[in-house]
PyMOL CGO cylinders between C-alpha atoms (Angstrom):
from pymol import cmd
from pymol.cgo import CYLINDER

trace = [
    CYLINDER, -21.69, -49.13, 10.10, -23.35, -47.15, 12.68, 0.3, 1, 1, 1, 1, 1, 1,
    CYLINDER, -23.35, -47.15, 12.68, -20.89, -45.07, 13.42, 0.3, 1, 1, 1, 1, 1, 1,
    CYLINDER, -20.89, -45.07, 13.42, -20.87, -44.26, 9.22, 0.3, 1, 1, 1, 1, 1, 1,
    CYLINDER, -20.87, -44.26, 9.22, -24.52, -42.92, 9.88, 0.3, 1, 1, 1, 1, 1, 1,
    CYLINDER, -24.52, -42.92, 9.88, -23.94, -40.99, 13.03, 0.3, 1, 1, 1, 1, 1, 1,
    CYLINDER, -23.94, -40.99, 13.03, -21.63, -39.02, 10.53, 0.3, 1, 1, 1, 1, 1, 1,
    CYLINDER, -21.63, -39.02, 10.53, -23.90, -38.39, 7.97, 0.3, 1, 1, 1, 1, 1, 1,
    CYLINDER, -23.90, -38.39, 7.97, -26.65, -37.87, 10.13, 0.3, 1, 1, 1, 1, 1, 1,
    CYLINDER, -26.65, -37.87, 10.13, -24.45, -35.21, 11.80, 0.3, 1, 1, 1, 1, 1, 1,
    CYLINDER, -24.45, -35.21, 11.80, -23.34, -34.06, 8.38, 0.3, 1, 1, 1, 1, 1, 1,
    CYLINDER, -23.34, -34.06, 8.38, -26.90, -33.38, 7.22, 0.3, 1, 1, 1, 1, 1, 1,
    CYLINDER, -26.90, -33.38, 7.22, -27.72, -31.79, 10.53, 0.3, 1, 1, 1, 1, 1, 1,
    CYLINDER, -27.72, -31.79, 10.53, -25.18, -29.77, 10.41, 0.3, 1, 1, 1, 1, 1, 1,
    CYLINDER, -25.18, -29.77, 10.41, -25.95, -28.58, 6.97, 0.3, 1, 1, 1, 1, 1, 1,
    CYLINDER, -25.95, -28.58, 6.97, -29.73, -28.27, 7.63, 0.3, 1, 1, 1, 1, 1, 1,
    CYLINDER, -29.73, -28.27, 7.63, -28.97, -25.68, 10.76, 0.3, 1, 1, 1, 1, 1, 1,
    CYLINDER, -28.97, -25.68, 10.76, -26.10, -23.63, 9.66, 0.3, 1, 1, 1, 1, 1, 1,
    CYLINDER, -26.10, -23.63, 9.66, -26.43, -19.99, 11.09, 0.3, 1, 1, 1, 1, 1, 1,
    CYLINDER, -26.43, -19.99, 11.09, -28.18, -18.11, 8.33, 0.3, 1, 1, 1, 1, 1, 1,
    CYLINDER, -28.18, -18.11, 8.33, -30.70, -14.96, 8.60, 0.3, 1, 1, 1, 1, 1, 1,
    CYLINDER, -30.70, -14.96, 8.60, -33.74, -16.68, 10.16, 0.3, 1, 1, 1, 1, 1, 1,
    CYLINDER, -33.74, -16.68, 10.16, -36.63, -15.40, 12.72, 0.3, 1, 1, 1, 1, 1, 1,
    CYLINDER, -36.63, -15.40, 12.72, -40.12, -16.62, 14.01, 0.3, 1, 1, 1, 1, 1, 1,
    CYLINDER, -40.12, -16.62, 14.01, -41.68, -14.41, 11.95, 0.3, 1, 1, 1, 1, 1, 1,
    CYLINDER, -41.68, -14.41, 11.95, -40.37, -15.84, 8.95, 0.3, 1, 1, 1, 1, 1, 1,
    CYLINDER, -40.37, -15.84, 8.95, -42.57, -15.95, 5.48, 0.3, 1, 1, 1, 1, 1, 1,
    CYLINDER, -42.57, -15.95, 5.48, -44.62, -18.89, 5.58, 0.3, 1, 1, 1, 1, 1, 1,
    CYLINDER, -44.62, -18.89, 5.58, -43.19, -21.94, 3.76, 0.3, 1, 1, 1, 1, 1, 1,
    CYLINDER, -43.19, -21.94, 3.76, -45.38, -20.86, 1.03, 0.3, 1, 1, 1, 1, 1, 1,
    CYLINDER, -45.38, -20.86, 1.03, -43.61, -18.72, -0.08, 0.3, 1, 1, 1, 1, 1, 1,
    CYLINDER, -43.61, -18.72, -0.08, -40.85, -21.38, -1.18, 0.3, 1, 1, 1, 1, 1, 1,
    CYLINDER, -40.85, -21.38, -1.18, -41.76, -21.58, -5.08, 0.3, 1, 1, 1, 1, 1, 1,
    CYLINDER, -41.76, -21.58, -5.08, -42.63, -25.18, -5.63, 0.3, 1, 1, 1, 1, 1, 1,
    CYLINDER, -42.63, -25.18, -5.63, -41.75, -25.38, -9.00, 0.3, 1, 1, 1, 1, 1, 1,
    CYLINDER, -41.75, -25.38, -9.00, -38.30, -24.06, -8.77, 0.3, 1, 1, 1, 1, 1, 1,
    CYLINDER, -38.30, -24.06, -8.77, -37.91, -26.11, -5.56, 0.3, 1, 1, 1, 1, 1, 1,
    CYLINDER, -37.91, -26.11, -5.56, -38.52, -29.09, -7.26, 0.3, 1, 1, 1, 1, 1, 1,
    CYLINDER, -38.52, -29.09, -7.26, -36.82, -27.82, -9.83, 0.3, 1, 1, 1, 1, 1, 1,
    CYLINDER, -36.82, -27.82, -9.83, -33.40, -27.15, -7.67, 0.3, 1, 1, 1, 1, 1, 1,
    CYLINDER, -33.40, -27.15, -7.67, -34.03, -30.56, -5.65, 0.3, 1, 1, 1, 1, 1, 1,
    CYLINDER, -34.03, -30.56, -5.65, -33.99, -32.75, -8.80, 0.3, 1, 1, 1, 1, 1, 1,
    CYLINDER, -33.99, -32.75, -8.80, -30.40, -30.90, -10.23, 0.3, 1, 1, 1, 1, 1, 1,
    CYLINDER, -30.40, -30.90, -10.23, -28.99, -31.73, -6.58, 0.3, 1, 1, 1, 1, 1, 1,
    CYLINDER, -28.99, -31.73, -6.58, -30.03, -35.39, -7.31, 0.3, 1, 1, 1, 1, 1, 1,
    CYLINDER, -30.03, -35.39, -7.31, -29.05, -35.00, -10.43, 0.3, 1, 1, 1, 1, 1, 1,
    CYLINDER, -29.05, -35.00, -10.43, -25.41, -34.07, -9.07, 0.3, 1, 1, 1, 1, 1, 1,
    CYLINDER, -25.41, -34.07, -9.07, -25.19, -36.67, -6.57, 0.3, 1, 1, 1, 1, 1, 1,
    CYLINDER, -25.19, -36.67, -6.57, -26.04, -39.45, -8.78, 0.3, 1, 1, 1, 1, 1, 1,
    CYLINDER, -26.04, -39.45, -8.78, -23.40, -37.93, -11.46, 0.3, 1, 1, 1, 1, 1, 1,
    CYLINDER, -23.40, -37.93, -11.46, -20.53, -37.04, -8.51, 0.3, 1, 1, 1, 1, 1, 1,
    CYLINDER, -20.53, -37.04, -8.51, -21.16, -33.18, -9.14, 0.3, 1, 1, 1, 1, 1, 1,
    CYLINDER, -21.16, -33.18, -9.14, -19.83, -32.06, -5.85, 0.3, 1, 1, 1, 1, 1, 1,
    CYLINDER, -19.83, -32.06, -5.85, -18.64, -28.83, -7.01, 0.3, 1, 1, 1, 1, 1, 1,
    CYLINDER, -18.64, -28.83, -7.01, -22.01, -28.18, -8.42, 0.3, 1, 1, 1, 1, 1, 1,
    CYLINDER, -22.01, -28.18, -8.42, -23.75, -28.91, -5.16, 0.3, 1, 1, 1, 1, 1, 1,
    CYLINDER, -23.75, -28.91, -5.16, -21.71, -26.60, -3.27, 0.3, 1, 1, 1, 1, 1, 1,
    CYLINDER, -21.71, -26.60, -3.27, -22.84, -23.55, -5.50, 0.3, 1, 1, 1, 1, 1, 1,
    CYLINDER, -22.84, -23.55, -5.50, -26.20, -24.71, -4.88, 0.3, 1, 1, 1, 1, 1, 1,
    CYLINDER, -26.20, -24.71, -4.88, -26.06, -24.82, -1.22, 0.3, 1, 1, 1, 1, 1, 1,
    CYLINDER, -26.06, -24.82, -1.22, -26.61, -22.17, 1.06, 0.3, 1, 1, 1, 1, 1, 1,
    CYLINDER, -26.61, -22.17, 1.06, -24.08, -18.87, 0.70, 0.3, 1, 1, 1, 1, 1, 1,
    CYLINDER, -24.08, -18.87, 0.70, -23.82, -19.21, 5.16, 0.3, 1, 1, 1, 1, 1, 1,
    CYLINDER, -23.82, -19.21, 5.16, -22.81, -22.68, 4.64, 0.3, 1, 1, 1, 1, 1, 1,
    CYLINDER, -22.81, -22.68, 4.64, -20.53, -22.01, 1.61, 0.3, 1, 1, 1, 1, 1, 1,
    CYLINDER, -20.53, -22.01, 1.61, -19.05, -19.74, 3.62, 0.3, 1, 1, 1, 1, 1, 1,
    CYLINDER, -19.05, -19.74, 3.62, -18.25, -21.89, 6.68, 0.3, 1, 1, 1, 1, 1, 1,
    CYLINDER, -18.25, -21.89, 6.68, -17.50, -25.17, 4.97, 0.3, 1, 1, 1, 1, 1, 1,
    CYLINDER, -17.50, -25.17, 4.97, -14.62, -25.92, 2.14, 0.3, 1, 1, 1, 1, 1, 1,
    CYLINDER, -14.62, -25.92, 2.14, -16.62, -27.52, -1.25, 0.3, 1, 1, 1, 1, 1, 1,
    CYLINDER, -16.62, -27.52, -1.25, -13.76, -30.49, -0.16, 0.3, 1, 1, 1, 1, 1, 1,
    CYLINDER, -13.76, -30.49, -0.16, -16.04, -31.20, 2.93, 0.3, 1, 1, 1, 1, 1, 1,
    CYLINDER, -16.04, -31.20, 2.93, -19.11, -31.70, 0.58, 0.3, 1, 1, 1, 1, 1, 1,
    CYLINDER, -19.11, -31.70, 0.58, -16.57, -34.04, -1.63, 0.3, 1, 1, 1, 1, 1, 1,
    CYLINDER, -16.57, -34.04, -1.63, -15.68, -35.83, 1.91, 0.3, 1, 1, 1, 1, 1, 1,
    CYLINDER, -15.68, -35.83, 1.91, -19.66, -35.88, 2.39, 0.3, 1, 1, 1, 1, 1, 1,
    CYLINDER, -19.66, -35.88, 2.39, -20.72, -37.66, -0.77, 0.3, 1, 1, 1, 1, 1, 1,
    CYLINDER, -20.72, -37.66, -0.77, -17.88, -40.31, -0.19, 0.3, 1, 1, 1, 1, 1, 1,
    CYLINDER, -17.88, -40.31, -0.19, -19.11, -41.30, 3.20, 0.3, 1, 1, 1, 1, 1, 1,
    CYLINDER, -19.11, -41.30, 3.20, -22.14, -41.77, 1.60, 0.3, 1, 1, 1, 1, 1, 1,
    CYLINDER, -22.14, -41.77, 1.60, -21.11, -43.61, -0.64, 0.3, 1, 1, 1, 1, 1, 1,
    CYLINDER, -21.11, -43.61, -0.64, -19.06, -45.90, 1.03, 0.3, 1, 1, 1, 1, 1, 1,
    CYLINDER, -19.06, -45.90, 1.03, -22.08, -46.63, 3.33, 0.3, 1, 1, 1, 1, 1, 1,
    CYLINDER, -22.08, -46.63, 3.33, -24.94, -46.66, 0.72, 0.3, 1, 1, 1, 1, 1, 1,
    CYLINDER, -24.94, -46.66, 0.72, -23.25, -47.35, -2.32, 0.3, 1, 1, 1, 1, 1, 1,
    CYLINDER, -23.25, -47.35, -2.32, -23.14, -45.23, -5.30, 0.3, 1, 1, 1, 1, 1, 1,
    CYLINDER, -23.14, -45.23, -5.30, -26.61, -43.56, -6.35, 0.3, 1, 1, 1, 1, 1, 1,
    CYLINDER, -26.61, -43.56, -6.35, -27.57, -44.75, -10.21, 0.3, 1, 1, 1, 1, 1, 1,
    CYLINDER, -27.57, -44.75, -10.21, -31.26, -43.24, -10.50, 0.3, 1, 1, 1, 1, 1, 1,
    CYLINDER, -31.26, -43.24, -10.50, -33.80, -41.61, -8.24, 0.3, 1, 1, 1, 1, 1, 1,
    CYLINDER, -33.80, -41.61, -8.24, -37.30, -41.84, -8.69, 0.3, 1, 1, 1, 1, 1, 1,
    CYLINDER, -37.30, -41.84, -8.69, -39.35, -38.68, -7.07, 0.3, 1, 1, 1, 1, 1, 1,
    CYLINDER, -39.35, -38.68, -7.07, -41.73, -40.22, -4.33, 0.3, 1, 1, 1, 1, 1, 1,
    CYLINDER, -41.73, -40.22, -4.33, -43.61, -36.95, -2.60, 0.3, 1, 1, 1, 1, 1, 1,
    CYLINDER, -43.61, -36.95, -2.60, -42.59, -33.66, -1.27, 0.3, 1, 1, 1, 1, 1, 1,
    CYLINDER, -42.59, -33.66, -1.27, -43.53, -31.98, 2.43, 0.3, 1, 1, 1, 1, 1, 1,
    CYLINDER, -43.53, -31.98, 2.43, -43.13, -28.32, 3.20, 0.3, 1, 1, 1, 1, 1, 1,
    CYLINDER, -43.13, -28.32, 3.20, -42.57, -26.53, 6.67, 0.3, 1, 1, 1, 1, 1, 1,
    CYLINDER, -42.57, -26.53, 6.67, -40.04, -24.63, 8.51, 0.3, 1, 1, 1, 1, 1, 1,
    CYLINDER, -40.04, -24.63, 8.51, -36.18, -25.62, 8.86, 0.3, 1, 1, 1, 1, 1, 1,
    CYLINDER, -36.18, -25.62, 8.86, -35.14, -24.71, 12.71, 0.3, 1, 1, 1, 1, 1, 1,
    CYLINDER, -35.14, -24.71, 12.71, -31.79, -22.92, 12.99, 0.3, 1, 1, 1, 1, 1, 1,
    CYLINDER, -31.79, -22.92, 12.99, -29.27, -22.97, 15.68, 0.3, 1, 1, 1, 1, 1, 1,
    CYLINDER, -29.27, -22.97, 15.68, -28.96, -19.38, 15.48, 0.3, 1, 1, 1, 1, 1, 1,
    CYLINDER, -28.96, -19.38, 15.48, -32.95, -19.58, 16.98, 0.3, 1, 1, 1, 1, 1, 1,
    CYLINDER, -32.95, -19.58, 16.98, -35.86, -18.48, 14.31, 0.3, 1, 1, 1, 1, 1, 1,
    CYLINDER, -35.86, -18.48, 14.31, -36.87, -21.03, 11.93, 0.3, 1, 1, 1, 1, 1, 1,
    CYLINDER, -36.87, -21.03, 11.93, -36.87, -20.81, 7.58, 0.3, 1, 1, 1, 1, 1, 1,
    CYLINDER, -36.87, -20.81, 7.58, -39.45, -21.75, 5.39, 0.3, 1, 1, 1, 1, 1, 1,
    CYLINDER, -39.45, -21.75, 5.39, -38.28, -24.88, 4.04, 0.3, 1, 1, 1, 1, 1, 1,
    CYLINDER, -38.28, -24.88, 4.04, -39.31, -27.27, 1.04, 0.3, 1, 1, 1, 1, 1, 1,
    CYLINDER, -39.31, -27.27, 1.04, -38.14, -31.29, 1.71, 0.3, 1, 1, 1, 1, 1, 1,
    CYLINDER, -38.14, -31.29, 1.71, -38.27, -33.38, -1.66, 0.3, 1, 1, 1, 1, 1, 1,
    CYLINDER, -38.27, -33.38, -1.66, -37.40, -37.20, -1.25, 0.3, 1, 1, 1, 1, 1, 1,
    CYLINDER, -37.40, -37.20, -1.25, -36.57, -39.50, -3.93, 0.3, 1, 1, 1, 1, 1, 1,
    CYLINDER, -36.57, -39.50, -3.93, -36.11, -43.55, -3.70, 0.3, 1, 1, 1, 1, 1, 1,
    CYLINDER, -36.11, -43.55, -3.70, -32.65, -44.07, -4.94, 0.3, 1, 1, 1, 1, 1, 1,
    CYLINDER, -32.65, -44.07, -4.94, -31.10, -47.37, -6.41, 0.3, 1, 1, 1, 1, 1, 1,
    CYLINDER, -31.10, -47.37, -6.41, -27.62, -47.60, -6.00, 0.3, 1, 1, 1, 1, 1, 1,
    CYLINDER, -27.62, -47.60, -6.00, -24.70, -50.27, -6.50, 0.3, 1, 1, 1, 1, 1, 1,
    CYLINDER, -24.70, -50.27, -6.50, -25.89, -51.80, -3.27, 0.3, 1, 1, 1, 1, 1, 1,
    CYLINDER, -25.89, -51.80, -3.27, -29.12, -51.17, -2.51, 0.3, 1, 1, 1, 1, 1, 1,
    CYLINDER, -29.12, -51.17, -2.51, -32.42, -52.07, -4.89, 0.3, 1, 1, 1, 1, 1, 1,
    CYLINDER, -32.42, -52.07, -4.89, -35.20, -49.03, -5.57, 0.3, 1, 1, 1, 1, 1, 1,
    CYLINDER, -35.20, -49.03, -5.57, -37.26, -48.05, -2.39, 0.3, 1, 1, 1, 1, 1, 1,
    CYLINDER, -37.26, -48.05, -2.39, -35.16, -49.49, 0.37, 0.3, 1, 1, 1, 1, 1, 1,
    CYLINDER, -35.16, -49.49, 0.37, -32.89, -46.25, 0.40, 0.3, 1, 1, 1, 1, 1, 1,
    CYLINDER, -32.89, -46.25, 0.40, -33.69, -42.65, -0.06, 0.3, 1, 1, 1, 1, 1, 1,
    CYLINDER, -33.69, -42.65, -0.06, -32.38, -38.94, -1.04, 0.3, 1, 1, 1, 1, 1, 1,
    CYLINDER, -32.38, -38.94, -1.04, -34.09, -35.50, 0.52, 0.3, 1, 1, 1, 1, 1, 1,
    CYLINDER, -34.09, -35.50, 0.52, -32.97, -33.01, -0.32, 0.3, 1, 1, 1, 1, 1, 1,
    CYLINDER, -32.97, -33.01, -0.32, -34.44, -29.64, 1.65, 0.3, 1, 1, 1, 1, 1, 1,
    CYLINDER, -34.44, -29.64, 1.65, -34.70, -26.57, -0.17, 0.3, 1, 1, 1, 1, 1, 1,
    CYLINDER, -34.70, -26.57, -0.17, -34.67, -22.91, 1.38, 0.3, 1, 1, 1, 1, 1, 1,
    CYLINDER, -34.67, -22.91, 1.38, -34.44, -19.21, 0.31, 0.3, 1, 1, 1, 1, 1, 1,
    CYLINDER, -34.44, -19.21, 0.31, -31.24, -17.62, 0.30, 0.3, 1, 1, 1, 1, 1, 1,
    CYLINDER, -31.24, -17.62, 0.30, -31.05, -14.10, -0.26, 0.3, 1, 1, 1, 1, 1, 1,
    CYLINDER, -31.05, -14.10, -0.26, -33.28, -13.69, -3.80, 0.3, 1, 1, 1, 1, 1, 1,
    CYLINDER, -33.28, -13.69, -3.80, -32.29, -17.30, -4.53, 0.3, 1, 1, 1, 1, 1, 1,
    CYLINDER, -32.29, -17.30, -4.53, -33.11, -20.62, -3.89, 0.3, 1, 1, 1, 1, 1, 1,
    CYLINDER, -33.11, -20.62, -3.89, -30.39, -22.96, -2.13, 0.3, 1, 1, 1, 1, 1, 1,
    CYLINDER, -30.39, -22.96, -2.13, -29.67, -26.55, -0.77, 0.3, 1, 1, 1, 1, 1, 1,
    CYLINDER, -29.67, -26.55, -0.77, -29.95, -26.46, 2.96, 0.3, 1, 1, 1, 1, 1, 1,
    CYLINDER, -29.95, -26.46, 2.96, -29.42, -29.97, 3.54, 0.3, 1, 1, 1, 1, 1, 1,
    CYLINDER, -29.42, -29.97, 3.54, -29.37, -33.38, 1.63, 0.3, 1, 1, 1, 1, 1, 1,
    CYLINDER, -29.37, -33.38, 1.63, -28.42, -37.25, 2.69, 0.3, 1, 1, 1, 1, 1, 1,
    CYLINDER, -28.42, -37.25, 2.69, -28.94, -40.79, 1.65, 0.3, 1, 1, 1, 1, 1, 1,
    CYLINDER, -28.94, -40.79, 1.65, -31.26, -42.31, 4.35, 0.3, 1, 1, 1, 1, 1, 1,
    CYLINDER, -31.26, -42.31, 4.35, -32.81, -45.89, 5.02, 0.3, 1, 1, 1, 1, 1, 1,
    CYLINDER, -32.81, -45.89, 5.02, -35.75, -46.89, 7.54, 0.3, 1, 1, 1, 1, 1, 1,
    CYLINDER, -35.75, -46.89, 7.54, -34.27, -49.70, 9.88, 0.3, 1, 1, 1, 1, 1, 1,
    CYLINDER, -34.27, -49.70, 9.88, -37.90, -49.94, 11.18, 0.3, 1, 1, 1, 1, 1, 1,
    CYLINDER, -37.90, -49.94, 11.18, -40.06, -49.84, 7.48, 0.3, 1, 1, 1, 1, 1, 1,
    CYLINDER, -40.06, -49.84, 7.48, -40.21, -47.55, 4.92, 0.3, 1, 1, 1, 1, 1, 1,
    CYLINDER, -40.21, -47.55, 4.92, -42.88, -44.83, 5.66, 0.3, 1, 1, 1, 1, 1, 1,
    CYLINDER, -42.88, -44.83, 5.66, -45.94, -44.87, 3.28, 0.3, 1, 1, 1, 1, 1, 1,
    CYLINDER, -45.94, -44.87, 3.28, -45.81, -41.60, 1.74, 0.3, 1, 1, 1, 1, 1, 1,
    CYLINDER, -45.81, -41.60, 1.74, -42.46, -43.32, 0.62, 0.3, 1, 1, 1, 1, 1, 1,
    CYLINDER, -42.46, -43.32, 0.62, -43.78, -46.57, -1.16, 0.3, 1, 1, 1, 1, 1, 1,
]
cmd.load_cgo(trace, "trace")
């Protein structure tokens, strides 16, 4: 079981910092529409609950689409699956917005939308979807999205 969530934490870290075009003096996170984020965030939730892993990969970020196979984001929403069960409905809890750090150094304006997610193993608001959105080029993309679950309680901006 743990070893499942190292993966997908990894996975999801590994999404999140994939080298794209990113400095210190990057727009503030502002500048991330929050409309159209939201708007983006709910079709990737959209595609996870409904197995759209194609659809998620044209969504994600063009320097991870071009470093990572859409297969590995198939291979991604099984693990997830096998450890949370599969997501049936999401519910849209509260949104944050900040700056995404990047390996590469530099850090993106970032938009992170969480959802509580019932799925065929878990009741409502014990598990939850993010998804974090970023600009890409003159576009909006997926930088990084996961399943998670609070071993130690479910924050309060969550309930």
């Amino acid at each position: 079981m743990y070893r499942n969530l190292i993966v997908l934490l990894f996975a999801a870290i590994l999404l999140a910092n994939c080298a794209g075009k990113a400095t210190d003096n990057a727009p503030d996170a502002s500048a991330v529409d929050k409309l159209k984020a939201r708007q983006l965030s709910d079709k990737i939730v959209d595609d996870m609950i409904n197995n759209r892993s194609a659809d998620i990969w044209l969504l994600s970020e063009e320097a991870f689409r071009a470093g990572n196979s859409q297969e590995q984001i198939n291979q991604l929403l099984e693990r997830m699956t096998t450890t949370f069960g599969k997501p049936l409905e999401a519910e849209f809890k509260t949104d944050e917005s900040g700056y995404e750090p990047r390996t590469v150094g530099g850090r993106k304006p970032m938009r992170k939308f969480w959802y509580a997610v019932k799925t065929d193993q878990h009741e409502k608001g014990t598990h939850f979807i993010f998804v974090q959105i970023v600009p890409d080029g003159d576009r909006l993309a997926c930088s990084a999205f996961s399943i998670v679950t609070f071993p130690k309680g479910v924050p309060e901006l969550l309930k």
